[in-house]
N, C-alpha and C positions, 0 to 999 in steps of 0.2 A: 504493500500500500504506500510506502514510502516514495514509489514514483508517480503517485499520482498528481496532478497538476494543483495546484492551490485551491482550494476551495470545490473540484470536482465531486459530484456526490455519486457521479458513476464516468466507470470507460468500458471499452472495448478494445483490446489489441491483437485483433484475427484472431478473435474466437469464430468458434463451429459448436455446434449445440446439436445434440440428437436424443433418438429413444432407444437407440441401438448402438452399439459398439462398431464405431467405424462408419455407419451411417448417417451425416448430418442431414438434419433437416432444415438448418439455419447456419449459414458462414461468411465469413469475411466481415464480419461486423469489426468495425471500425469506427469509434464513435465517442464522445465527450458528452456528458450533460452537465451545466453548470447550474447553481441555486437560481432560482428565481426563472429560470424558462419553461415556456412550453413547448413540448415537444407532440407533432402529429405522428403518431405510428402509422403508415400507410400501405396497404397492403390486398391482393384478393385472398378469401378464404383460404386457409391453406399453406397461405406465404410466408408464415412464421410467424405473426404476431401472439401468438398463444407462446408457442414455444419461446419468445423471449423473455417476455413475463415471468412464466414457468424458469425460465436459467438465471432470471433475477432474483426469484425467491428463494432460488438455492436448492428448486426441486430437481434440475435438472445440471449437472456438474459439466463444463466445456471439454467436447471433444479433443480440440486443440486451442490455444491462444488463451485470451485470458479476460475476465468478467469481473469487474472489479465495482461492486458496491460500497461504496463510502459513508454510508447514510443506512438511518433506518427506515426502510419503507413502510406502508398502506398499499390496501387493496383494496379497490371501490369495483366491485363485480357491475354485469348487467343487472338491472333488476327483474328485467325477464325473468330469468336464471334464478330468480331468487324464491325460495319457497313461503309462499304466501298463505297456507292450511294451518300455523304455526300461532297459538294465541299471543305474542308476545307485544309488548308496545312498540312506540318508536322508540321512548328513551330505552328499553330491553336491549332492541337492535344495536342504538349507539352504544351503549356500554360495555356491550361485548368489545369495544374497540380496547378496554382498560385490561381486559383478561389478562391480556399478553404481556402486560407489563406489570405483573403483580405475581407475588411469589404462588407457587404451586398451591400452597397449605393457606390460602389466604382470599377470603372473597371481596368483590368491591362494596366497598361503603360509602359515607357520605358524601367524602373528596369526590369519588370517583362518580358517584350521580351526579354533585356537582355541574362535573365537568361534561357531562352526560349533557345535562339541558342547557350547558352555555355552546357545546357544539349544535345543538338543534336549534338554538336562539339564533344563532350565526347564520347558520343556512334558511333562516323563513321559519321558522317550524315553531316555535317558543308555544303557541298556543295547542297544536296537536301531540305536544309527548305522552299522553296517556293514551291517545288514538291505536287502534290496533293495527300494525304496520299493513299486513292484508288490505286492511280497505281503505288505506293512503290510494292517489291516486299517482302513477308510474313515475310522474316529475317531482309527487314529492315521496316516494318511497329512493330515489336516484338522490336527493338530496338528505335522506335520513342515513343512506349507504355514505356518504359522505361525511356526514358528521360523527359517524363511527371513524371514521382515518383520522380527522380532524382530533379525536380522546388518542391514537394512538401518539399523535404528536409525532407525527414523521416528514422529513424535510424531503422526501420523495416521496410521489405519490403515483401509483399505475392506475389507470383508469381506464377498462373492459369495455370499448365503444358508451360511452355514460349518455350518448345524446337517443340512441335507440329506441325508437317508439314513444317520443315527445313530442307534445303538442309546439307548436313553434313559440308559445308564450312561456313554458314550462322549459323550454331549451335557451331560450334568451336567457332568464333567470338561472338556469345551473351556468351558462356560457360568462353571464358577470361576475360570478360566485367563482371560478376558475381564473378570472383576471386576476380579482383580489390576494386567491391564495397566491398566485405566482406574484405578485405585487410585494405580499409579506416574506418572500425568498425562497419559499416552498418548486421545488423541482415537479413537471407535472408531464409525466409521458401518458399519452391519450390515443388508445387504439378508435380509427374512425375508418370511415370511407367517403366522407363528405368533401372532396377537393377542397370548395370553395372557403368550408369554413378553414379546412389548416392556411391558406394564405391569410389568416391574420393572427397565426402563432409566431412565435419565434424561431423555429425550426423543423425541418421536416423529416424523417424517417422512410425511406421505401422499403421495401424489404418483396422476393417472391423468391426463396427458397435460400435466397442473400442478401450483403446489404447492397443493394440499388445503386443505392444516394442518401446522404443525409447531408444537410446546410440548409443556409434560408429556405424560405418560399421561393425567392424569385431565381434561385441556384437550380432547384428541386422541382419544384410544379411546372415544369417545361413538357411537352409532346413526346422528345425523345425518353425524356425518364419517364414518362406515366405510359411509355409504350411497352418500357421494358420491366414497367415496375406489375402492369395487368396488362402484360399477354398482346400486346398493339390492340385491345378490344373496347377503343375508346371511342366516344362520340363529344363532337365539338358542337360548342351552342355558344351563338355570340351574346355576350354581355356589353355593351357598347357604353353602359353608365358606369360599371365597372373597371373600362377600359382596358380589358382584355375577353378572350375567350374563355368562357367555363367548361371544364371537363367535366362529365359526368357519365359515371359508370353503367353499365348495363345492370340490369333489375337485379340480375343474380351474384351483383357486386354489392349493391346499392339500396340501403334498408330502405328510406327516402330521400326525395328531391327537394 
């Protein structure tokens, strides 16, 4: 760790990642995160964005090269994916964020509810913490998953496509709530498909089975990297208020437009 660059909370130096010995399913990742960015993980089904997550949390150990987390990470899942049959509340959900940080022999208490509903007050929510997460509705069960990373207190944060299945007023609202955290130094890798929205992160991630490209937007969102990053399987649609052309993925890329 001692080479990593000042204040990095993560690198990459040609790693390869796989599920099998000798087979990668992710490589040549080459890559810096510094505090306070956002990064777009960009990628089709397939292309590695699980599996890097997965080699960030330590579940999956580098084929080759080397993976270096500096920081203690969060995980903010889909909330699709998340099991809503479960009578728990929201503050429940958030608190589970304290677990991890608390000795074995030792349950959360009042600090840790605390910190439970100042995460939920952060994100919108101060008034629903006794609501039953189940029947939150998708935008704010995404920001109740949020205010759980927020009790873990981690200056990296992964986040599992988080805009999936939002209303566009529900997506604006986690989209300001994600400026902020990366405003307060927090690191924010964000698996997406949405082109348009990573041109106004800090950094872009390609990834299909390698790393693509990773730098700016305006390095990264080009024709030839999104050819190579999905397959040449793009369609162009002019934006003229925009002042460029928007890419947008075919359906089976592309949760929505």
């Amino acid at each position: 760790m001692s080479r990593a660059e000042p204040g990095a909370v993560l690198e990459a130096r040609g790693a390869a990642l796989g599920y099998a010995p000798g087979v990668p399913a992710l490589q040549e990742l080459e890559l810096e995160v510094r505090p306070g960015e956002r990064v777009a993980v960009l990628g089709p089904n397939g292309g590695g964005k699980t599996t890097l997550f997965r080699g960030l949390l330590g579940e999956l150990r580098p084929l080759s090269g080397e993976l270096l987390v500096h920081a203690r990470l969060a995980v903010v899942p889909q909330t699709e994916r998340s099991r809503l049959d479960f009578p728990v509340s929201a503050r429940d959900v958030a608190l589970m964020g304290a677990v991890g940080r608390l000795p074995w022999w030792r349950r959360p208490g009042g600090a840790e509810r605390e910190a439970a509903e100042a995460a939920l007050a952060r994100v919108g929510l101060a008034e629903r913490i006794h609501d039953t997460f189940g029947d939150l509705s998708g935008g704010q069960r995404q920001r109740v998953l949020v205010a759980r990373a927020l009790v873990q207190d981690a200056p990296l944060m992964l986040l599992d496509e988080p805009f999936t299945g939002l209303d566009a007023a529900s997506a604006e609202r986690l989209e300001r709530l994600l400026v902020e955290l990366a405003g307060e130094g927090r690191a924010l890798l964000i698996a997406t498909h949405d082109v348009d929205q990573a041109r106004g992160w800090d950094r872009v991630l390609c990834l299909n089975g390698r790393q693509v490209a990773y730098g700016t937007p305006a390095e990264t969102l080009v024709r030839p990297v999104l050819e190579a990053t999905y397959g040449g399987d793009i369609v162009d649609v002019d934006c003229p208020e925009h002042g460029h052309e928007r890419a947008i993925m075919p359906a089976h890329h592309h949760h929505h437009h």
